[in-house]
N, C-alpha and C positions, 0 to 999 in steps of 0.2 A: 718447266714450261710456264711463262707470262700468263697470270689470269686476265679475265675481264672484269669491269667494273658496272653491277647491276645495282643499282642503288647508292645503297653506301656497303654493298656485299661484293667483295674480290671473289670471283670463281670461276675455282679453274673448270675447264669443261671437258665434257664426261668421257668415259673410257671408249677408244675407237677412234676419236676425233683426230684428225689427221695436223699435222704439228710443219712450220717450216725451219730453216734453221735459222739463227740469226749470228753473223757474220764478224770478226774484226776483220776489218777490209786493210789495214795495215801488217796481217802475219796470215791472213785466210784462215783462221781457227773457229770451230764455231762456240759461242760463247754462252748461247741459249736459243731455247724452242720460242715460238708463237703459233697460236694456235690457229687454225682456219677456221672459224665459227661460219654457221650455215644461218639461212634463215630464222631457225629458232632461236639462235642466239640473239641474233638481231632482232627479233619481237620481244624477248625479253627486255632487252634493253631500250629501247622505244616504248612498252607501255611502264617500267620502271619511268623514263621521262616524263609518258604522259598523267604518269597520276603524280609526279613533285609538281608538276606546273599549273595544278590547282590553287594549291598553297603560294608557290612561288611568285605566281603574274599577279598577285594580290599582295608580297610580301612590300612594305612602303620603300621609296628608292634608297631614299637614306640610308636605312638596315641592309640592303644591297650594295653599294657604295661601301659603305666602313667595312665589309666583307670583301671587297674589292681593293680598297686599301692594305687590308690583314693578308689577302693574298700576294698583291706586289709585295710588300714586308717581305715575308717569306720566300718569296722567288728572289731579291736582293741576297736574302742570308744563306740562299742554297746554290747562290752563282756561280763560283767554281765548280760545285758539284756537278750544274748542269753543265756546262762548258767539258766539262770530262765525260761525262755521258755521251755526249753525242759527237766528238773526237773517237771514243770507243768504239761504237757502232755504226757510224758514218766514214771516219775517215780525215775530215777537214782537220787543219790546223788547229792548236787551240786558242790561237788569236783568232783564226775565224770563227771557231766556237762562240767566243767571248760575244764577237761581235755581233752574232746573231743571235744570243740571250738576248744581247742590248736593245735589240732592233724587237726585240718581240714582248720584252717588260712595257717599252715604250709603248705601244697598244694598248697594256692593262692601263698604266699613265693615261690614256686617251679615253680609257671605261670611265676610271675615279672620275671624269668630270661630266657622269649623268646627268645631274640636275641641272645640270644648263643643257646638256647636247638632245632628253627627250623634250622638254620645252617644248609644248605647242604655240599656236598666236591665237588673239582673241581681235573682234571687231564688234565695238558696240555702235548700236542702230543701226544695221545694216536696212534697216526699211522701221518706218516709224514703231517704235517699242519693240524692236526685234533686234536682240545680240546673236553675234556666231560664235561659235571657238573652235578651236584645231586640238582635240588630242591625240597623243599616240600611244597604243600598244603593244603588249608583244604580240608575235605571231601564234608562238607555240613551242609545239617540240620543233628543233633545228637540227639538223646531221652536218658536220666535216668530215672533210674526206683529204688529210695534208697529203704532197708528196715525199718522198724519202729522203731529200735534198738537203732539208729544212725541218726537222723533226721536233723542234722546239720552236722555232718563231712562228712558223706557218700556224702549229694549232693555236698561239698565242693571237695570233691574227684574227681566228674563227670564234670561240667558246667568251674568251672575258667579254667583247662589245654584247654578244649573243644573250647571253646568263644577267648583264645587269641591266638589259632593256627588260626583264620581266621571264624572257625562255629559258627553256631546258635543254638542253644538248645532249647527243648523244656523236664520239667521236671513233672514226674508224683511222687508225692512224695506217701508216705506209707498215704493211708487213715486213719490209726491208729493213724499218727504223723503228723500232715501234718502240724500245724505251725512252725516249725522251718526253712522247706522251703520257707513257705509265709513270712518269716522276713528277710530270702534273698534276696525274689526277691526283696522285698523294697528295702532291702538296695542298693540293686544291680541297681537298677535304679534311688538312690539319686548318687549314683557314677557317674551317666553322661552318662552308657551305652545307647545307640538308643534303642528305642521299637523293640521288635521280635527279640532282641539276648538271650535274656532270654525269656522262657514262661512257663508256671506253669497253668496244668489241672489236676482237683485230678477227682480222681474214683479207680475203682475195675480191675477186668479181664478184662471188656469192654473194658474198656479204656487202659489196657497192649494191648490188642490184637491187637486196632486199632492201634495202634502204632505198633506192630509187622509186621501189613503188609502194613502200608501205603505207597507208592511209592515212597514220597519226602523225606523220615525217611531213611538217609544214615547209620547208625552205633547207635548199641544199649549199653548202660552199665546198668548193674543187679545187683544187690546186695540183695539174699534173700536166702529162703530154698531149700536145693538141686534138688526136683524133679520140683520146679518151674524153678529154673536156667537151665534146663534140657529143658523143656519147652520153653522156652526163647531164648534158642539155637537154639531149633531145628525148631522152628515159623519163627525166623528172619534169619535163615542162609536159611532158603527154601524158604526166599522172599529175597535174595541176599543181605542182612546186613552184615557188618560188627557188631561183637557181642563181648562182653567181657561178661561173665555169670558167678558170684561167688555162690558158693552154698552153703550148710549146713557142718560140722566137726562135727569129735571125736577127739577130742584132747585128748594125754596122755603123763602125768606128768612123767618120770623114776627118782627114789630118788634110788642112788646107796649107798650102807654102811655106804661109806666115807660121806657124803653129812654133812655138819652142819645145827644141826636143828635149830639154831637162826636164818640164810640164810632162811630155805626150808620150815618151819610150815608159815611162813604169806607170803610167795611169794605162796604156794598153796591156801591160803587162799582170797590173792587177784586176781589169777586167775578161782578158781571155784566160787569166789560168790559175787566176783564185778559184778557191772550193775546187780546185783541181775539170773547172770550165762547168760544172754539173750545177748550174742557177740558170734561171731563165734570163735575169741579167747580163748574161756573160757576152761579152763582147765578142762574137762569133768571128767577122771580116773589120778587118780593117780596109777602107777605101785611100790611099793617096793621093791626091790631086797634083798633077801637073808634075814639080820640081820636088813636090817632100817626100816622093817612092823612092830616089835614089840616094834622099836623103837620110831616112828614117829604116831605109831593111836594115843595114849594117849595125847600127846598137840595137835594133832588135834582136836581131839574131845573135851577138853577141851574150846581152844580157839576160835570154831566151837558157841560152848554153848553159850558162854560169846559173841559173836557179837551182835550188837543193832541194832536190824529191826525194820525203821520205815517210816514217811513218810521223802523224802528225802532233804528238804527244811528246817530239824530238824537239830540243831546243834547235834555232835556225832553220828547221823545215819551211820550204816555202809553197811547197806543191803534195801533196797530201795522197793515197788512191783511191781510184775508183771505188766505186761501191761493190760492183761483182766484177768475178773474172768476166761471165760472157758481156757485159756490158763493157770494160777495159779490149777484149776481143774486137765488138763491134765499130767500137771504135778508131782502134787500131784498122778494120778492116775501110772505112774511111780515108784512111792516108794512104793507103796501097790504090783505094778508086783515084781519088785524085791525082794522085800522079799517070795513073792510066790514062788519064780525061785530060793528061796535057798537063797541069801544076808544077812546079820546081818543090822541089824535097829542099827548104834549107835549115831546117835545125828538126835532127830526127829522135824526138821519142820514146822512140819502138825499144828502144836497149834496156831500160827499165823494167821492161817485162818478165825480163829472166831469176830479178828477184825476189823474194816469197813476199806474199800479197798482190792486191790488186794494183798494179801498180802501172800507169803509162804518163814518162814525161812530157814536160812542155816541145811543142810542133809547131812549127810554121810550114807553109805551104804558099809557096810563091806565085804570080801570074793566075791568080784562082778565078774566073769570071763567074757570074751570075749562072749561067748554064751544065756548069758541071755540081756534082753532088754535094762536093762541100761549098758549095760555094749558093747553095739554097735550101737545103734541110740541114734538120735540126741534128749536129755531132755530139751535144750535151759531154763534152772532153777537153782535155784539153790541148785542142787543135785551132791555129792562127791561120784563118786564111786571110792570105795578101792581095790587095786587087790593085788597080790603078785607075784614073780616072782622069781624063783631060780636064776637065772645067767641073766647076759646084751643079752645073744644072745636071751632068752625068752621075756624077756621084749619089745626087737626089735620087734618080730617076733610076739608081740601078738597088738604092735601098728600098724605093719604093716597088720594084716587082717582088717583091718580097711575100709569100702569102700571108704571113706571118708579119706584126705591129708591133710589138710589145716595147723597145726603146733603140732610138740612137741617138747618136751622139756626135758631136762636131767640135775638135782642136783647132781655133785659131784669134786673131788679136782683133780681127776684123769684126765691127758691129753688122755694119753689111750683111755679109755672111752668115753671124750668127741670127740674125734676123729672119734671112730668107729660110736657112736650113728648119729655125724653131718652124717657121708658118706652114711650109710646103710639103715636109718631110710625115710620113706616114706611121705615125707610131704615136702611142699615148703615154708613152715618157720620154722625153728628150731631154737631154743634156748638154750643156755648151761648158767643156773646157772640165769636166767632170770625166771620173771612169766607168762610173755607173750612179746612170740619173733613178735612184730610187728616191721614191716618194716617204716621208716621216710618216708618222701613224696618221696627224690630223691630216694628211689628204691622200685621197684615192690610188691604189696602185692600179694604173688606168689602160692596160694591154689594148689593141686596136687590131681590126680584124682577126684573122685567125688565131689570136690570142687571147680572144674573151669570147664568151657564150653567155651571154646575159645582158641584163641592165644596168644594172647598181654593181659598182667594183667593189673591192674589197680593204676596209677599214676606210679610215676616214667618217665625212659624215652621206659617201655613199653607204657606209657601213653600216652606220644607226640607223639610215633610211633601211635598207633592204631587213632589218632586224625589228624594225616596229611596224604596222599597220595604223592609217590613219580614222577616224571617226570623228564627222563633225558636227557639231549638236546647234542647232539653229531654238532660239529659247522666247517664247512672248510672256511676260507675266500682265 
């Protein structure tokens, strides 16, 4: 069984403690325990935070910073390592693996340049012999909470911006996924960091909860399903947290006429059924407009067919599994509703099921409108619904009943278009002629409606904001 990290002390926890299993979702074997830690675990490891971040929020940035660097170092020289790690226990490819090291070193890259990102401003005379200034601090102890999706970039997202603003962390990683965060804190603590600036307690709800209200728990970051980030909000902000709360997406694909389909058939392809469709990016529906639905199903579905599901550690794999069977079930149980709800079945799946692991191929799903199940909750698989759309103003208008903001996106040559869709369209990342408009670490990953519960998004320099406290000192001599 995986310990937790209380200090700079790994322990396992006590006898009776109830254990889940943890999974290769590519043979269904289980590979190791994690432990369900209860509130006491979770106190432990919060006042372990709160007595480092005496020391810590006083330690000079610089010495924070070259710690920060000695950490990137070491996350570069253990990259393959990680990229295997979380193909193991996750499932993804390990070119998706790579690439979501990549995406999450990039954020320590965004820590190392403190000394300019906490920068206050200053205003002298602000009234005769009187200057102002602006600093910033940290907050405090900080808790993450990643989802199992992302078990290496997500925490990468939370803990480095967190740790070199001056706080302490304490991380509850996805029980589902949980070593890719225990390969951090390792590493994280061969980097030189003091004990209690990082801390790592796995478990379930308990353990979210106790964190939700613990007293010394200054600001929460979430990264999961919408009615949890919901939850999560609304737990920590009525025990006076600061909260960033990411939630679940519909995301939808607009292919306008013009669109080139050498561009648009594998940029669809890499957004609904990479990571095996399980990202909140994932391009849920595609919408066609007008003349490119009759244009565009047939090498969909064709090169839909022809993709290689398999385990993700296989050369040429392009589609990876699930992470559990009943979540591969659930899903599957989605293309059985929609075709009930009226949809066309034209590239099924479902065959993949029969061999060992978690396993469901790429789907599409024809004729899907707004109103039926996949065609407006969240599948988190990888299932293609196809819609159609007379005109750009329909297509808007049927991404926009969405409860759910989090990105879309629009294929075509038109500025026009891509103008009105950027302005009009309801989502906090949009993309024009991209497969998935993710945001670099320097700016905000920016979910809209039902996709964020909070203020301040997450990395960027909403990131630094929601991570330091301001104080400004007005001075007469």
């Amino acid at each position: 069984m995986i310990p937790n990290l209380v200090g700079s002390e790994w322990r396992h926890p006590s006898d009776g403690t109830d254990s889940l299993p943890i999974y290769n979702p590519a043979t269904g074997q289980v590979i190791d325990q994690v432990p369900v830690s209860g509130s006491h675990e979770v106190d432990a490891a919060v006042q372990a935070a709160a007595t480092a971040y005496a020391s810590w929020s006083r330690t000079p940035v610089m010495e924070r910073v070259r710690l920060m660097f000695r950490f990137k170092a070491l996350l570069e020289e253990h990259f393959e390592d990680l990229a295997a790690i979380t193909t193991r226990h996750h499932g993804k490819t390990l070119d998706e693996s790579r690439g979501e090291v990549r995406r999450g070193i990039e954020v320590v890259d965004f820590a190392c340049g403190a000394p300019t990102l906490l920068q206050g401003r200053t205003l002298r005379d602000v009234s005769a012999g009187v200057d102002q200034d602006l600093y910033r601090y940290p907050v405090g102890v900080c808790a993450g909470i990643p989802p199992f999706n992302f078990p290496v970039m997500i925490p990468l997202w939370m803990f480095p911006l967190a740790v070199v603003a001056g706080n302490t962390f304490v991380l509850k990683p996805s029980e589902r996924t949980p070593l890719g965060a225990q390969r951090l804190a390792e590493i994280f603590l061969e980097a030189g960091f003091p004990g209690g600036v990082l801390n790592v307690v796995h478990g379930t709800r308990a353990a979210v909860d106790a964190l939700l209200s613990h007293p010394k728990v200054q600001a929460i970051s979430f990264v999961g399903s919408a009615p949890v980030a919901k939850h999560v909000y609304q737990t920590a902000a009525a025990n006076g947290k600061r909260v960033q709360a990411l939630g679940g997406a519909k995301n939808h694909i607009v292919v306008m006429p013009d669109a080139d389909p050498e561009i648009t058939v594998p940029a669809i392809l890499n957004s609904a059924f990479g990571n095996a469709g399980e990202r909140c990016l994932a391009g849920s529906v595609a919408v066609a407009v007008g003349q490119a639905g009759d244009r565009l199903l047939e090498p969909l579905r064709d090169a839909a067919s022809k993709m290689v599901v398999g385990p993700g550690d296989q050369p040429g794999v392009q589609v990876g599994p699930l992470i559990r069977a009943d979540h591969r079930d659930r899903v599957a149980a989605y293309v059985e509703r929609g075709v009930s709800e009226g949809a066309e079945l034209v590239v099924d799946g479902r065959g993949e099921m029969a061999r060992p692991g978690f396993f469901l191929g790429p789907t599409i799903l024809d004729r899907v409108t707004s109103e039926m199940s996949v065609g407006h909750e969240e599948v988190f698989g990888p299932v293609l619904s196809f819609a159609r759309a007379a005109t750009l103003d329909e297509a808007i208008a049927q991404a926009n009943r969405m409860a759910l903001g989090n990105m879309a996106t629009i294929f075509t040559q038109s500025g026009r278009a891509a103008r009105e869709f950027r302005d009009r369209v309801e989502a906090g990342m949009t993309g024009i002629n991209v497969p998935i408009a993710q945001p670099f670490a320097f700016f905000p990953f920016s979910g809209w409606k039902g996709s964020f519960y909070g203020d301040l998004h997450v990395h960027g320099m909403d990131g630094v904001e929601f991570y330091t406290r301001k104080k400004v000192v007005v001075t007469r001599w």
